[in-house]
DRENPA-3360 file (N, C-alpha, C; in nm, 2 decimals, always signed):
BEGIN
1 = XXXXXXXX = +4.59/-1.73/-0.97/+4.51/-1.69/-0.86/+4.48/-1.54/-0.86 ~ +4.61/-1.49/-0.88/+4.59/-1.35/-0.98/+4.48/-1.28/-0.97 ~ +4.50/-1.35/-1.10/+4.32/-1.37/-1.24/+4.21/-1.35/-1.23 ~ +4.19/-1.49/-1.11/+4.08/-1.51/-1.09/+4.00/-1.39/-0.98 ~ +4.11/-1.37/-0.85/+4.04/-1.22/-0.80/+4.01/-1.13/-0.87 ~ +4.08/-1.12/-0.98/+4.07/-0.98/-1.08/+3.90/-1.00/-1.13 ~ +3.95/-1.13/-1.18/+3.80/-1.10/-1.29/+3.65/-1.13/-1.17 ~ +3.70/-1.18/-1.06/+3.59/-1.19/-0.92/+3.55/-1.01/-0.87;
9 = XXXXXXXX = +3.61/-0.95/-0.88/+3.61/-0.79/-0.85/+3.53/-0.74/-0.94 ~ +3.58/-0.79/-1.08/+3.51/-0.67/-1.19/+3.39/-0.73/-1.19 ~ +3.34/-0.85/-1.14/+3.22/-0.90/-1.18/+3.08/-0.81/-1.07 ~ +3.21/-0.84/-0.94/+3.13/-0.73/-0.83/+3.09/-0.61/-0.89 ~ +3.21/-0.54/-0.94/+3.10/-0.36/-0.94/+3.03/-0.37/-1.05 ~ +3.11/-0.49/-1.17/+2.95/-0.46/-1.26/+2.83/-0.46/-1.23 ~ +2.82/-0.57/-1.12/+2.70/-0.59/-1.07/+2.61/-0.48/-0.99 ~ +2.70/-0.37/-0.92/+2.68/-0.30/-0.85/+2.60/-0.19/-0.92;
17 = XXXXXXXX = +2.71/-0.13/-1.08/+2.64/-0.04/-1.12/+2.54/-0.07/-1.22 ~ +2.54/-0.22/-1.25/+2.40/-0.25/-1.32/+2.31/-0.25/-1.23 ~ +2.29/-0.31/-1.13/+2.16/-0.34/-1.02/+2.07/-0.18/-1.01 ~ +1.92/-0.16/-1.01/+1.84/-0.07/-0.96/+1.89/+0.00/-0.87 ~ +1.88/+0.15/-0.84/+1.91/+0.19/-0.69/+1.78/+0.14/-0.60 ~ +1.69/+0.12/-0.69/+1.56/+0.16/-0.59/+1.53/-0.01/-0.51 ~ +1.66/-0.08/-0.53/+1.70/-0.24/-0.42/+1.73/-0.18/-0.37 ~ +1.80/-0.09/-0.35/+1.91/-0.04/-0.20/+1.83/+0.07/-0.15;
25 = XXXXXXXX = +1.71/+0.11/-0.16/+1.67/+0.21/-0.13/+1.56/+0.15/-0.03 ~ +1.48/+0.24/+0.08/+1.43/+0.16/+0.20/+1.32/+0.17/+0.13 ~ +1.22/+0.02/+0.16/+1.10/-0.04/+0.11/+0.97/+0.02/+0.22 ~ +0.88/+0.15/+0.11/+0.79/+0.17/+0.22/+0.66/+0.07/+0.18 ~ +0.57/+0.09/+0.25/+0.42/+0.07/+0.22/+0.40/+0.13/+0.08 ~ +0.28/+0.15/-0.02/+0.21/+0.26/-0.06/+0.20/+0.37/+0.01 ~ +0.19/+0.49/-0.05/+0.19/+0.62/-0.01/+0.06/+0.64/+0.01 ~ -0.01/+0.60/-0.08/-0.20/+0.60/-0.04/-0.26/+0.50/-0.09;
33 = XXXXXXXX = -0.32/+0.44/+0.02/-0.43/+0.33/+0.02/-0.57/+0.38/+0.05 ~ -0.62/+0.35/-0.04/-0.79/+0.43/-0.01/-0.86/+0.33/-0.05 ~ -0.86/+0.26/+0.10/-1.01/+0.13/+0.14/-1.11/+0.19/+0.14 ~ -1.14/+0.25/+0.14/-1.26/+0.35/+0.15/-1.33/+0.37/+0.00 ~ -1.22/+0.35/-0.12/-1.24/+0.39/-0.26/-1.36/+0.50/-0.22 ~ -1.31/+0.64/-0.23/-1.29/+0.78/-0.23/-1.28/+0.79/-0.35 ~ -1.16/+0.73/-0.44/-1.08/+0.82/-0.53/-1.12/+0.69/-0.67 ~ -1.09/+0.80/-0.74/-1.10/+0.70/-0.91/-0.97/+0.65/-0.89;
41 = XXXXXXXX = -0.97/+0.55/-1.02/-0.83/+0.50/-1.02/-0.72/+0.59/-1.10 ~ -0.75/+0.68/-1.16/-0.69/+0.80/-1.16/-0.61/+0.94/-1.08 ~ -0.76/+0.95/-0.98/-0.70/+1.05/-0.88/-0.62/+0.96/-0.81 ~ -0.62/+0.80/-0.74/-0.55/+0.73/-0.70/-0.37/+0.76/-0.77 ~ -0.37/+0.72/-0.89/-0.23/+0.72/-0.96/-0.16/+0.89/-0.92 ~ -0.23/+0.92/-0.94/-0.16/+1.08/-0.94/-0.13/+1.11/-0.81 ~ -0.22/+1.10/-0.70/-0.17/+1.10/-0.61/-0.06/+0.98/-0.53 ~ -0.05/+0.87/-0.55/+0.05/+0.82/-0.55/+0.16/+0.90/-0.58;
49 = XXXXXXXX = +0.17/+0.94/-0.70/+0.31/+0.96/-0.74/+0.35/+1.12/-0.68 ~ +0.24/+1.18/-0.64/+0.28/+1.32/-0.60/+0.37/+1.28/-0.47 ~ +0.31/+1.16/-0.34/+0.34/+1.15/-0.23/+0.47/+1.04/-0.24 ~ +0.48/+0.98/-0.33/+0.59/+0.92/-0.35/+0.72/+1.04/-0.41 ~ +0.67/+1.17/-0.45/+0.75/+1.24/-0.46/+0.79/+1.32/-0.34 ~ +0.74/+1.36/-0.25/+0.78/+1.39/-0.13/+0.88/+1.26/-0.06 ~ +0.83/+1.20/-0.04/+0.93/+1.07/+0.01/+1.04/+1.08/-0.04 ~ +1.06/+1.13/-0.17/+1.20/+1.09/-0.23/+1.25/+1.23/-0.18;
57 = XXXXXXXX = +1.22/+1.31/-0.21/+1.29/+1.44/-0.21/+1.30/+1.48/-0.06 ~ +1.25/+1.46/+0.08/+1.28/+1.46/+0.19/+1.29/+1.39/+0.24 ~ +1.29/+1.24/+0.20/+1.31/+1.13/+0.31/+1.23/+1.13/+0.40 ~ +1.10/+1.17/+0.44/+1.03/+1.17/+0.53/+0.90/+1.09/+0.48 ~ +0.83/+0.99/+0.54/+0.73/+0.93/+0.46/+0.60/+1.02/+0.48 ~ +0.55/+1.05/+0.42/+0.40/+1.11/+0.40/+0.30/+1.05/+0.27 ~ +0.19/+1.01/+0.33/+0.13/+0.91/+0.34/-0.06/+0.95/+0.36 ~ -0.11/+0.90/+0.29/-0.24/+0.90/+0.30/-0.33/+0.79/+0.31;
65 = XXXXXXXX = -0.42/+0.73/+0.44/-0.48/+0.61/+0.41/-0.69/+0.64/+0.48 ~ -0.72/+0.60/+0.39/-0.84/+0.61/+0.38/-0.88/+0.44/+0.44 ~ -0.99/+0.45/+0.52/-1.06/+0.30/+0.59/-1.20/+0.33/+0.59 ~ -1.28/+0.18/+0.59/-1.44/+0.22/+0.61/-1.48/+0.20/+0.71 ~ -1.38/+0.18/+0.81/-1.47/+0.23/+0.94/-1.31/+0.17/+1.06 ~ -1.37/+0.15/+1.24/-1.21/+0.20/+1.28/-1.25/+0.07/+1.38 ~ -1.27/-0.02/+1.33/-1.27/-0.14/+1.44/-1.34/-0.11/+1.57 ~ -1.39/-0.04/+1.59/-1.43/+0.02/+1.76/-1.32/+0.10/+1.83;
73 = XXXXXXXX = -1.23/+0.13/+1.74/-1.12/+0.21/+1.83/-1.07/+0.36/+1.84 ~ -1.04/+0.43/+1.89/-1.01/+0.57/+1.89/-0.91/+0.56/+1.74 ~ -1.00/+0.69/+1.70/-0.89/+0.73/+1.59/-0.77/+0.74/+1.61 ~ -0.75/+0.84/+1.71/-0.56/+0.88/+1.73/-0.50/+0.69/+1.77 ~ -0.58/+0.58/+1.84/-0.51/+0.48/+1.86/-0.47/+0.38/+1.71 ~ -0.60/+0.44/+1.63/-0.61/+0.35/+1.52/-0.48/+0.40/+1.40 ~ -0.47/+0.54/+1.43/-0.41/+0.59/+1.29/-0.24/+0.55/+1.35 ~ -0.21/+0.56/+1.49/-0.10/+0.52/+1.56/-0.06/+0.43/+1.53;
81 = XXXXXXXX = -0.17/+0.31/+1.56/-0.11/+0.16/+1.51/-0.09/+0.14/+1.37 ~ -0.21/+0.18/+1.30/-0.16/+0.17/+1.17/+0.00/+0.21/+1.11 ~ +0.04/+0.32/+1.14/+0.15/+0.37/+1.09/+0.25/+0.31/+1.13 ~ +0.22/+0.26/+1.29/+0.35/+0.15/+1.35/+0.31/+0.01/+1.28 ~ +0.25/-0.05/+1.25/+0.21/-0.18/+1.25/+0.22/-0.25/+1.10 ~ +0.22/-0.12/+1.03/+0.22/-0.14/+0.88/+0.34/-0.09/+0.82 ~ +0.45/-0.06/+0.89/+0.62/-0.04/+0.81/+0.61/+0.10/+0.80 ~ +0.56/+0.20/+0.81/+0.55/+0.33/+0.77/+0.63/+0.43/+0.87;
89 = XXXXXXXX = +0.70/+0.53/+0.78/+0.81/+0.60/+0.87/+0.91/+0.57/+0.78 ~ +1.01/+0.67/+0.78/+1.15/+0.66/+0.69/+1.26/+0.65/+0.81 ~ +1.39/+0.57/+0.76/+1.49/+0.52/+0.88/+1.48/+0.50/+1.06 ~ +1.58/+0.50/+1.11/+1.57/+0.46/+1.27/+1.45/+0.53/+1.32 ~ +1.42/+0.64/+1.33/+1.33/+0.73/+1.43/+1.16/+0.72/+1.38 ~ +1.16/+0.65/+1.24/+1.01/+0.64/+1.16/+0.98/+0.75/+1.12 ~ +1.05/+0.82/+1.03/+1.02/+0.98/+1.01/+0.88/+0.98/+0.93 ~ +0.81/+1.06/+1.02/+0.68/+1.10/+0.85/+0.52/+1.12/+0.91;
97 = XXXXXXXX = +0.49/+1.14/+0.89/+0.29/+1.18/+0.89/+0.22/+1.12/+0.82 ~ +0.13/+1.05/+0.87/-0.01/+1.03/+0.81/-0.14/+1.06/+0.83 ~ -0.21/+1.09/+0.72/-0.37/+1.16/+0.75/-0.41/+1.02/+0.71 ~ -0.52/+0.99/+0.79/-0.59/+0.85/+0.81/-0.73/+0.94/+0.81 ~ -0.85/+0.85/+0.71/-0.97/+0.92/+0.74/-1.08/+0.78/+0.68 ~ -1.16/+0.82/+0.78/-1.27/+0.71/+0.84/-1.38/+0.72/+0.72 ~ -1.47/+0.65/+0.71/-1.58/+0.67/+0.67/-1.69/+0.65/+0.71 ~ -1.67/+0.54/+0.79/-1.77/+0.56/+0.94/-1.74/+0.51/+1.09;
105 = XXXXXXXX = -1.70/+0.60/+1.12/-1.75/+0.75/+1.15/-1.65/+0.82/+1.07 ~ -1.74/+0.99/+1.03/-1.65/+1.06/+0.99/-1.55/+1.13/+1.06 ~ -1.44/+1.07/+1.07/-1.30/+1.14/+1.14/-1.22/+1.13/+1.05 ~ -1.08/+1.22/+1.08/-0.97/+1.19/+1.02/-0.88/+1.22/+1.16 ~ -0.76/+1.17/+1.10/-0.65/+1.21/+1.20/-0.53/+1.21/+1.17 ~ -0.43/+1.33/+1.20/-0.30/+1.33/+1.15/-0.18/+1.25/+1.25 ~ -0.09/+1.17/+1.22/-0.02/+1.09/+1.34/+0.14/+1.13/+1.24 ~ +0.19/+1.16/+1.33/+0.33/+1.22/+1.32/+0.46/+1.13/+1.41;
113 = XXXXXXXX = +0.58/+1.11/+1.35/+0.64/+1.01/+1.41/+0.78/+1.06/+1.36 ~ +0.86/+1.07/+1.48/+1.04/+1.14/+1.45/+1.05/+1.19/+1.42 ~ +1.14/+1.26/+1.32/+1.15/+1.40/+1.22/+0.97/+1.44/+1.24 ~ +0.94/+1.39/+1.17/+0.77/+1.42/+1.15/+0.69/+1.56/+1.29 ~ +0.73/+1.47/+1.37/+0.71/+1.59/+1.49/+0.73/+1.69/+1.52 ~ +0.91/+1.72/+1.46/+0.92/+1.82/+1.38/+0.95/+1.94/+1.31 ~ +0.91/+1.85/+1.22/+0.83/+1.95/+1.06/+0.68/+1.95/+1.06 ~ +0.58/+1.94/+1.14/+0.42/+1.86/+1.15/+0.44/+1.92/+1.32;
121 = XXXXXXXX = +0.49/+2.03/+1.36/+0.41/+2.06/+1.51/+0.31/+2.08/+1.55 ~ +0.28/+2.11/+1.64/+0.13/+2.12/+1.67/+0.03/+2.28/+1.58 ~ +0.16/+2.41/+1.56/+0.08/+2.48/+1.46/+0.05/+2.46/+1.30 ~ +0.21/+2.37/+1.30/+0.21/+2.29/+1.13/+0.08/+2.25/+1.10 ~ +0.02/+2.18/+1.21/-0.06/+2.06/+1.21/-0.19/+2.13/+1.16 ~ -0.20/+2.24/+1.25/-0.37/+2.31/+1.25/-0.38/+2.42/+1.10 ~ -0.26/+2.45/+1.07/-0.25/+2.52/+0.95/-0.32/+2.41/+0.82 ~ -0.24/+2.29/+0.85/-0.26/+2.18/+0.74/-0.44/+2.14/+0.73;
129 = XXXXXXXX = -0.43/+2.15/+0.83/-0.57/+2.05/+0.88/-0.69/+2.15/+0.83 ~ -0.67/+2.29/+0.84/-0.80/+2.36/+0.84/-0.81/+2.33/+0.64 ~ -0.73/+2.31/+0.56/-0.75/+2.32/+0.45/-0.82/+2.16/+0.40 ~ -0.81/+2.09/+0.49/-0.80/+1.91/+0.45/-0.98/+1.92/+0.53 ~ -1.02/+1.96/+0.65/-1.13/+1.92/+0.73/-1.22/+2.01/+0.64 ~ -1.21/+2.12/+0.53/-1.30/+2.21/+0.46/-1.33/+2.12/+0.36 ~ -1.24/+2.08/+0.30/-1.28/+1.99/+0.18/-1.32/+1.83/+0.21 ~ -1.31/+1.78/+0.34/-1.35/+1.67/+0.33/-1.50/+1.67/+0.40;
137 = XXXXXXXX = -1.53/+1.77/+0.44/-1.69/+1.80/+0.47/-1.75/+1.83/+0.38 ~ -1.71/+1.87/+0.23/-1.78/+1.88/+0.13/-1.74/+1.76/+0.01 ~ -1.73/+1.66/+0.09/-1.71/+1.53/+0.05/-1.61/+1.54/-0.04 ~ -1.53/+1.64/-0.09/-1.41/+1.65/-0.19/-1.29/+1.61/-0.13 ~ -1.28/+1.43/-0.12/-1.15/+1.35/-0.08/-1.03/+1.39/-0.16 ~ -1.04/+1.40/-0.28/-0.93/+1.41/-0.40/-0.90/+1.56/-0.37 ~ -0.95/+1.66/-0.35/-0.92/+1.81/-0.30/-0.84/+1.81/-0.20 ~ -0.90/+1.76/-0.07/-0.83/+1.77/+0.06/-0.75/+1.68/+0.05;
145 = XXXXXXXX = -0.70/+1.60/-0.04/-0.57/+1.50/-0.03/-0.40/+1.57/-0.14 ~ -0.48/+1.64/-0.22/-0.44/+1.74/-0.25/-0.34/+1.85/-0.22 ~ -0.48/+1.90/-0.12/-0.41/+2.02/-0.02/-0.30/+1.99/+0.09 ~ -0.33/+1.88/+0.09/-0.25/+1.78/+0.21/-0.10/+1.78/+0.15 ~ -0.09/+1.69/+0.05/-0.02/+1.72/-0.02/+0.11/+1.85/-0.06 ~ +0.04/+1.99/-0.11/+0.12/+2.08/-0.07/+0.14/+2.16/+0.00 ~ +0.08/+2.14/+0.10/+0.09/+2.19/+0.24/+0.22/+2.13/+0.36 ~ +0.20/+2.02/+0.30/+0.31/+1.88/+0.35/+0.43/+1.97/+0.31;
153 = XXXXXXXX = +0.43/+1.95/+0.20/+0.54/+2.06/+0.09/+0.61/+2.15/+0.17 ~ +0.55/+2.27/+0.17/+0.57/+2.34/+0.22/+0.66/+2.36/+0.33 ~ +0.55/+2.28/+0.47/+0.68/+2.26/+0.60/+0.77/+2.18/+0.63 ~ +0.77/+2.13/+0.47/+0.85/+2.02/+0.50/+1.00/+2.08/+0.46 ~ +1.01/+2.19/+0.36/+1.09/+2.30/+0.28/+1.09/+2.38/+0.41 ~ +1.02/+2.42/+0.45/+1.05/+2.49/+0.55/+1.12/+2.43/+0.74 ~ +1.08/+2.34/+0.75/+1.18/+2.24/+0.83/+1.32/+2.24/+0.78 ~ +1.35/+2.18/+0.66/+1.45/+2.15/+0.60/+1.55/+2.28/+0.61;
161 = XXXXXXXX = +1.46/+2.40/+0.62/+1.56/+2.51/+0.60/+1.61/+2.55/+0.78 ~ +1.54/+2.50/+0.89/+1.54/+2.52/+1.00/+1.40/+2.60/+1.05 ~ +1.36/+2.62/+0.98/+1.24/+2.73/+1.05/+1.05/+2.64/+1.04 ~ +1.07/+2.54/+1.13/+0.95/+2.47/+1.12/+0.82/+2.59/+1.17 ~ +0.72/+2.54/+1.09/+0.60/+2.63/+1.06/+0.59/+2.73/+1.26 ~ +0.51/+2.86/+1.21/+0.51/+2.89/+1.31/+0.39/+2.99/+1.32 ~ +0.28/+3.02/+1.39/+0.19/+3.09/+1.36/+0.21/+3.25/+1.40 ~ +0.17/+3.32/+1.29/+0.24/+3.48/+1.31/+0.16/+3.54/+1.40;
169 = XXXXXXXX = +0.23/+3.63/+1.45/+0.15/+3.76/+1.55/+0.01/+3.76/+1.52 ~ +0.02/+3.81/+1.41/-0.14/+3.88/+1.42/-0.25/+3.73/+1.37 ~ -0.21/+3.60/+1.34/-0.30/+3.47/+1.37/-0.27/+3.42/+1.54 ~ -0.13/+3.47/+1.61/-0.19/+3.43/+1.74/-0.28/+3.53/+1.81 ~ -0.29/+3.69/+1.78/-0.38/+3.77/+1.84/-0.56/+3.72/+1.81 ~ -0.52/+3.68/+1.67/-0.71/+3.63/+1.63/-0.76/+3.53/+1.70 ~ -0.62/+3.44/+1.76/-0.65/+3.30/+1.86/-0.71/+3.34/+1.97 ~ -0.59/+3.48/+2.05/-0.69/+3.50/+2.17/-0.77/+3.58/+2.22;
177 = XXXXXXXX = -0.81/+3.67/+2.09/-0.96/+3.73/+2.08/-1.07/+3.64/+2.08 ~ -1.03/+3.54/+2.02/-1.10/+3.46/+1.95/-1.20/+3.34/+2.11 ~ -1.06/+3.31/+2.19/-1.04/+3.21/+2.34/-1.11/+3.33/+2.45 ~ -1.10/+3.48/+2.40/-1.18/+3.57/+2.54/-1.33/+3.59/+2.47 ~ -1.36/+3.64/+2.32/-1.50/+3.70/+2.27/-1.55/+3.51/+2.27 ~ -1.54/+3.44/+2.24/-1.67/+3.33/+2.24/-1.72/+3.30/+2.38 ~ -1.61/+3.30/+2.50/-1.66/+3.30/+2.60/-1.82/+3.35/+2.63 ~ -1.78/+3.50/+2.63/-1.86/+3.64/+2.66/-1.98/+3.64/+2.58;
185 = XXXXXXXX = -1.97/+3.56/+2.45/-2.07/+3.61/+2.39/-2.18/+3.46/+2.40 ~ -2.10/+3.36/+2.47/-2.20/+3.25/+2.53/-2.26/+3.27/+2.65 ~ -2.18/+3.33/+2.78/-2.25/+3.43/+2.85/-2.35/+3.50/+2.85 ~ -2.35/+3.57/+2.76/-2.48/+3.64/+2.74/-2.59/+3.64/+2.67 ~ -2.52/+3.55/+2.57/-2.64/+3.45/+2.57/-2.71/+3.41/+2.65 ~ -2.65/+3.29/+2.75/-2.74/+3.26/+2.85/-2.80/+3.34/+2.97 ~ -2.76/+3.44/+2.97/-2.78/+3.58/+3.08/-2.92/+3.62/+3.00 ~ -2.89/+3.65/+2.89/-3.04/+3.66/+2.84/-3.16/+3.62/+2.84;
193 = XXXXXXXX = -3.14/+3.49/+2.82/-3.24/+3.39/+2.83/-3.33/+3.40/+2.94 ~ -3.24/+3.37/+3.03/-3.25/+3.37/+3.21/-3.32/+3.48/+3.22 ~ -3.29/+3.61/+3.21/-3.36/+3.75/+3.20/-3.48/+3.71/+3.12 ~ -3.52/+3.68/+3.01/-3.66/+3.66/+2.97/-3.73/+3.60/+3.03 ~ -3.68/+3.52/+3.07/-3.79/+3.41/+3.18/-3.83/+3.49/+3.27 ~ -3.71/+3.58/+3.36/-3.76/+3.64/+3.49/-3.86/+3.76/+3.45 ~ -3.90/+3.83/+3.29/-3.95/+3.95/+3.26/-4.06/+3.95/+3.28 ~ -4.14/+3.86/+3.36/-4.32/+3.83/+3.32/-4.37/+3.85/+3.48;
201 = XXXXXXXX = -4.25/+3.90/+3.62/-4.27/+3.98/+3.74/-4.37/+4.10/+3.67 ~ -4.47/+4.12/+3.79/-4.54/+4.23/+3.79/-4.53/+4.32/+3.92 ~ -4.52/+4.42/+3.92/-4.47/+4.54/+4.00/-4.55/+4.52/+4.13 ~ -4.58/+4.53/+4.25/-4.63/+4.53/+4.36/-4.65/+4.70/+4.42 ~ -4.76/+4.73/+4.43/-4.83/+4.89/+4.47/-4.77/+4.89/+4.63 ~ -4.76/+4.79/+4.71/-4.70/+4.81/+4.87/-4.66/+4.67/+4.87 ~ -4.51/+4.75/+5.03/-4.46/+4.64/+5.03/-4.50/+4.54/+5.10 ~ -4.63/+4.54/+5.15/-4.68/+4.43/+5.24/-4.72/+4.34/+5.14;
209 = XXXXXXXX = -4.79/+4.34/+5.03/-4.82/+4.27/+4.88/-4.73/+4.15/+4.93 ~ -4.58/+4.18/+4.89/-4.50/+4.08/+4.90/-4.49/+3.96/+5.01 ~ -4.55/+4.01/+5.12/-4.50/+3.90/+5.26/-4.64/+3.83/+5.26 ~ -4.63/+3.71/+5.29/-4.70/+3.63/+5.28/-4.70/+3.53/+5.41 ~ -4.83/+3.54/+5.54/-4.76/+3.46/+5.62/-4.68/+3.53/+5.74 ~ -4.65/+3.46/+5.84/-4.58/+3.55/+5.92/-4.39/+3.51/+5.86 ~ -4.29/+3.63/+5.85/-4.19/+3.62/+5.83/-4.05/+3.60/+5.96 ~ -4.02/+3.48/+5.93/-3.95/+3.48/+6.04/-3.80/+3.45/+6.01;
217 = XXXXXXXX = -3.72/+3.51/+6.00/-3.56/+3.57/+5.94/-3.49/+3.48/+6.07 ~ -3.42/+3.42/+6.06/-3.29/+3.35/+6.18/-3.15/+3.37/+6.06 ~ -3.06/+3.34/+6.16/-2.92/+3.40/+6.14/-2.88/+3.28/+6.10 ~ -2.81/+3.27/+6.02/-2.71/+3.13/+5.99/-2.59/+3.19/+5.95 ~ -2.53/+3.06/+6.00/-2.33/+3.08/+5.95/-2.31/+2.98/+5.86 ~ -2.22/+3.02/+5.75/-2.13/+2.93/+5.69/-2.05/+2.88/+5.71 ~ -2.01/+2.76/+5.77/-1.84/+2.71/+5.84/-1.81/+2.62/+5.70 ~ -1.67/+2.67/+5.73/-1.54/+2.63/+5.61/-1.50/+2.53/+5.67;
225 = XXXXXXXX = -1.51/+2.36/+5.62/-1.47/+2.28/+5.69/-1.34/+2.21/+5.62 ~ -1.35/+2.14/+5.46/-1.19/+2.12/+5.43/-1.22/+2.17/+5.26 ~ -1.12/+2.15/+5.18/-1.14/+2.19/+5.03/-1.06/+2.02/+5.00 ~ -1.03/+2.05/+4.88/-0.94/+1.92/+4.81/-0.93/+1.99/+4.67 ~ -0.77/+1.97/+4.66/-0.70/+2.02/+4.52/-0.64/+1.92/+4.46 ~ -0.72/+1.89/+4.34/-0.63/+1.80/+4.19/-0.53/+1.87/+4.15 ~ -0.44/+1.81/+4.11/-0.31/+1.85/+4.05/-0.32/+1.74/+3.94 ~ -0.32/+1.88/+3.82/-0.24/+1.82/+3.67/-0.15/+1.83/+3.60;
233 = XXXXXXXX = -0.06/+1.71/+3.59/+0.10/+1.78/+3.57/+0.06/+1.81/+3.41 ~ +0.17/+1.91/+3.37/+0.21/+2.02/+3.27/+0.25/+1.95/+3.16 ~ +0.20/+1.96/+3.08/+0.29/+1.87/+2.97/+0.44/+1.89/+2.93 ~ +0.52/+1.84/+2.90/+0.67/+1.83/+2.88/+0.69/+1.89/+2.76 ~ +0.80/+2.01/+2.79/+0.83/+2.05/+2.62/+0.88/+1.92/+2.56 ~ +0.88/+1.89/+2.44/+0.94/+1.83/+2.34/+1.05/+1.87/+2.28 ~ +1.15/+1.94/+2.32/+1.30/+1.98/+2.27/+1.23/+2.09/+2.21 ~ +1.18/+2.19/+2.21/+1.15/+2.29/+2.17/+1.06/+2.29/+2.00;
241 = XXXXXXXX = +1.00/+2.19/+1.99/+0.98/+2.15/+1.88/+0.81/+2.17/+1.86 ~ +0.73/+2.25/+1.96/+0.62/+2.29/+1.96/+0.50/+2.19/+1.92 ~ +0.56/+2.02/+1.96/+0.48/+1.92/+1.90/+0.42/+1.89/+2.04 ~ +0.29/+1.83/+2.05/+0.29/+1.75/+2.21/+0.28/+1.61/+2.10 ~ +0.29/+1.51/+2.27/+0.33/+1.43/+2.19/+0.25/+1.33/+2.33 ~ +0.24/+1.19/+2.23/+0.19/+1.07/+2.33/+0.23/+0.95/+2.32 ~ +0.26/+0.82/+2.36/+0.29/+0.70/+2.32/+0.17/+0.61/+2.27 ~ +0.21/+0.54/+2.17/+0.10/+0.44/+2.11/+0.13/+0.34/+2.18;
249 = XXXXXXXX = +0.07/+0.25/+2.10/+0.06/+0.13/+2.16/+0.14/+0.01/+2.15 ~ +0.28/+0.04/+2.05/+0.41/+0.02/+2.03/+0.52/+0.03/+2.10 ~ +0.47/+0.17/+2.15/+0.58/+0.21/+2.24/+0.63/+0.36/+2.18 ~ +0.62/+0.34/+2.07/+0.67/+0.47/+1.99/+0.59/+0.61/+2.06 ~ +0.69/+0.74/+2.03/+0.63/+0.83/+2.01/+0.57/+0.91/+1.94 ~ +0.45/+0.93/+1.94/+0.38/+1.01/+1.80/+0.33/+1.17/+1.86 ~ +0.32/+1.25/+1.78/+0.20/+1.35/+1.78/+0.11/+1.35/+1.68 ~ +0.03/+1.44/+1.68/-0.09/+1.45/+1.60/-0.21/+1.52/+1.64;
257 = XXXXX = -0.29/+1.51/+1.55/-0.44/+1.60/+1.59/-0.53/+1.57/+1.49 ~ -0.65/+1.61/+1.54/-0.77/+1.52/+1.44/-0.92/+1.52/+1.54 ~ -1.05/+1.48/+1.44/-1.16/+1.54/+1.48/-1.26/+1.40/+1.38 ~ -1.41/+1.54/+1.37/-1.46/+1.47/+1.27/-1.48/+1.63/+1.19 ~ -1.56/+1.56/+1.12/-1.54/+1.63/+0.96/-1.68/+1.61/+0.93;
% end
């Protein structure tokens, strides 16, 4: 009886250290699907393997899925469900980001989920984005999936070390020059306009010219009778993690950001 456990044991670990790791390892989706065929079957492979290299080396899924169009549904709901509905996300919390991009209509959108939210906050996000929305308006999918790519990199290295992305002094001072001069300079824009129209008055030699008719001036009052104030509640920090964030249609929590292109 011995024996027989003995040689029942050794059969076990042989088994164990002949078997693949990549059985015991968690089973994602593809890293990029492009329904949309964007990409050759080249740029396809490479990219695969770049995004399947991030997966391994942070554990976070990051992920790229291209579609030709969004069912009738809001992007941020579409790219949401997709990422809940389709297995995507690494262990309990669904760690990871995906850029989802339409083809008709042209949108994309980034959807962030656990860890993901983050390493992918809301500055992570716009840093990433401005390099991905330039290249996919000049139809260069394979560029902006790219850039996506090591950009991903980056804050993902930089999360890992504790210091998730953060935008510097002098890019938040450009923000709010940026949130006071377009104001002002739409302003006067339109102040302008308004002024040309009124410039075609011609001067009057006396002031009886102007009255026309007999003038008869009465007194009026303004009475203040009630007002009415909306109230909109504040959005909730996120544990300090500079992500906002919303529920899909799962239940899960996601963030994210996205447009058209």
């Amino acid at each position: 009886m011995k024996r027989i456990m003995t040689i029942i044991f050794c059969v076990i670990i042989f088994t164990f250290n002949v078997m693949p790791l990549a059985v015991f390892a968690e089973e994602l989706p593809p890293s990029v699907v492009d329904d949309a065929e964007f990409l050759t079957p080249q740029q396809l492979s490479e990219l695969t393997e770049a995004f399947d290299g991030l997966r391994e080396k942070y554990n976070v899924d990051v992920s790229v899925v291209t579609v030709k169009g969004l069912e009738g549904k809001d992007i941020q709901d579409f790219a949401d469900d997709y990422f809940d509905y389709n297995g995507y996300g690494c262990g309990a919390n669904y760690d990871g980001i995906m850029l989802l991009v339409s083809k008709s209509p042209r949108e994309c959108h980034f959807t962030t989920c656990g860890y993901g939210q983050y390493a992918f906050n809301d500055a992570g996000l716009i840093y990433i984005e401005a390099g991905v929305v330039e290249r996919l308006k000049n139809n260069d999918y394979y560029g902006a999936f790219v850039s996506f790519e090591n950009d991903a990199d980056k804050l993902l290295e930089a999360a890992k070390n504790g210091k998730p992305f953060k935008h510097s002094p002098k890019e938040k001072l450009m923000y709010l020059l940026a949130a006071l001069i377009i104001p002002l300079i739409i302003a006067f824009i339109i102040t302008f306009i308004q002024y040309k129209k009124m410039n075609d008055a011609v001067q009057k030699a006396a002031a009886n010219e102007y009255a026309k008719g007999n003038v008869n001036i009465k007194t009026t009052r303004d009475i203040f009778l009630y007002s009415t104030l909306h109230k909109t509640p504040r959005p909730k920090d996120n544990g300090g993690s500079g992500s906002s964030t919303h529920t899909s249609s799962s239940g899960r929590s996601h963030g994210g950001r996205g447009g058209s292109y």
